[in-house]
DOZALUM-896312 format. One record per residue (C-alpha): x, y, z. Coordinates in nm, 4 decimals, decimal comma, m for minus. Layout:
! residues N
PT         c1         c2         c3
PT          X          Y          Z
...
! end
This chain:
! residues 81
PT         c1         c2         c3
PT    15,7275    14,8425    10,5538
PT    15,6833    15,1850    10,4279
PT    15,9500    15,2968    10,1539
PT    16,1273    15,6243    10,1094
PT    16,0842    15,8448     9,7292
PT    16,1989    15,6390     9,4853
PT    16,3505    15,3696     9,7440
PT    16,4740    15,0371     9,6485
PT    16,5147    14,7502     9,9181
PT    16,8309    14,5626     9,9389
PT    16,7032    14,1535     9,9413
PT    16,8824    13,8463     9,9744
PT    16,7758    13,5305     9,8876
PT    16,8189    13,2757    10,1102
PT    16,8219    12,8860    10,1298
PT    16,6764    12,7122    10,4134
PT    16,8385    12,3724    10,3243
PT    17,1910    12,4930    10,2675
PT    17,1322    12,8001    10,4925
PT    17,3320    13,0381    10,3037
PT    17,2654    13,2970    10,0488
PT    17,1656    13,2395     9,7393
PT    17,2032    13,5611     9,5516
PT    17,1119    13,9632     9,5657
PT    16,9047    14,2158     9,4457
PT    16,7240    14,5096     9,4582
PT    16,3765    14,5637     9,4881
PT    16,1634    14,8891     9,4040
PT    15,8568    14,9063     9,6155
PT    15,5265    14,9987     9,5024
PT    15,4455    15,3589     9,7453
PT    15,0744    15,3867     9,9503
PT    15,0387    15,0283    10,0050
PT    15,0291    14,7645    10,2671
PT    15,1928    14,4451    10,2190
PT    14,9862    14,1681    10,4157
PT    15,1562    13,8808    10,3476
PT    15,2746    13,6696    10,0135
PT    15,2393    13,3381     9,8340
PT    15,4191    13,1441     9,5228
PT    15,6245    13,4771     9,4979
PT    15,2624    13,7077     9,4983
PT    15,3144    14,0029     9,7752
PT    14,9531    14,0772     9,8614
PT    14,8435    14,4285     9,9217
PT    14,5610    14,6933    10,0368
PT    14,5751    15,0644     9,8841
PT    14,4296    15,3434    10,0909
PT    14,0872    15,2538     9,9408
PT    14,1022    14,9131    10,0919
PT    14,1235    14,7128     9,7554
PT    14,3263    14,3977     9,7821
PT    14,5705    14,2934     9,4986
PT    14,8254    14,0679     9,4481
PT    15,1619    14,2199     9,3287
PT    15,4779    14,0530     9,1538
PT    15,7852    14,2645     9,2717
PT    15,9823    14,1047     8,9730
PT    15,7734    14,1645     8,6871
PT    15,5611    14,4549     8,8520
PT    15,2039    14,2565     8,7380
PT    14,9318    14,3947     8,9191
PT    14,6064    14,2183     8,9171
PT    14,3439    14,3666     9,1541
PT    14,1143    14,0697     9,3173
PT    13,7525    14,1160     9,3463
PT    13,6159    14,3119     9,6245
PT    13,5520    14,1267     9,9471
PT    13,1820    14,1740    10,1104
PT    13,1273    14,3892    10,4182
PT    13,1080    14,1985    10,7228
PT    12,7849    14,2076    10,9426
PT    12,9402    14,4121    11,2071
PT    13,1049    14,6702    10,9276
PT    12,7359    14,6980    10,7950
PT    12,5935    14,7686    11,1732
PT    12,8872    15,0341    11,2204
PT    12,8552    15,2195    10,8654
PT    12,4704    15,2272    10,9999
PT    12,5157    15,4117    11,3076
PT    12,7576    15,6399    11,1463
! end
């Protein structure tokens, strides 16, 4: 999902019970990211520097998770670089 400048997504929410829509709204993405999946209504996210964070899309909140550790074969490939 890569937004345009200043883009905002048009959502719907939907029920799975009722299977019909709940309600609508807009969305403003956050620009550079990935979004790698979600949880509890937490998008989670890489920058270009590879840090993970969890993002809100309705209150904005940010907060960056600790850095994961390299993996054995990232620490063999970063050597023969």
């Amino acid at each position: 999902m890569v937004p345009k400048d200043n883009a905002k997504e048009r959502l719907f929410l939907y029920s799975v019970i009722t299977r019909k829509r709940l309600g609508e709204f807009q969305l403003r993405l956050l620009r550079n990211v990935t979004y790698c999946g979600s949880s509890r209504g937490w998008l989670i996210i890489i920058d270009y520097a590879f840090e993970i964070s969890l993002f809100n899309p309705f209150s904005r909140k940010i907060i960056p998770l600790p850095p994961l550790k390299r993996l054995a074969f990232e620490k063999r490939l970063l050597k023969e670089l």
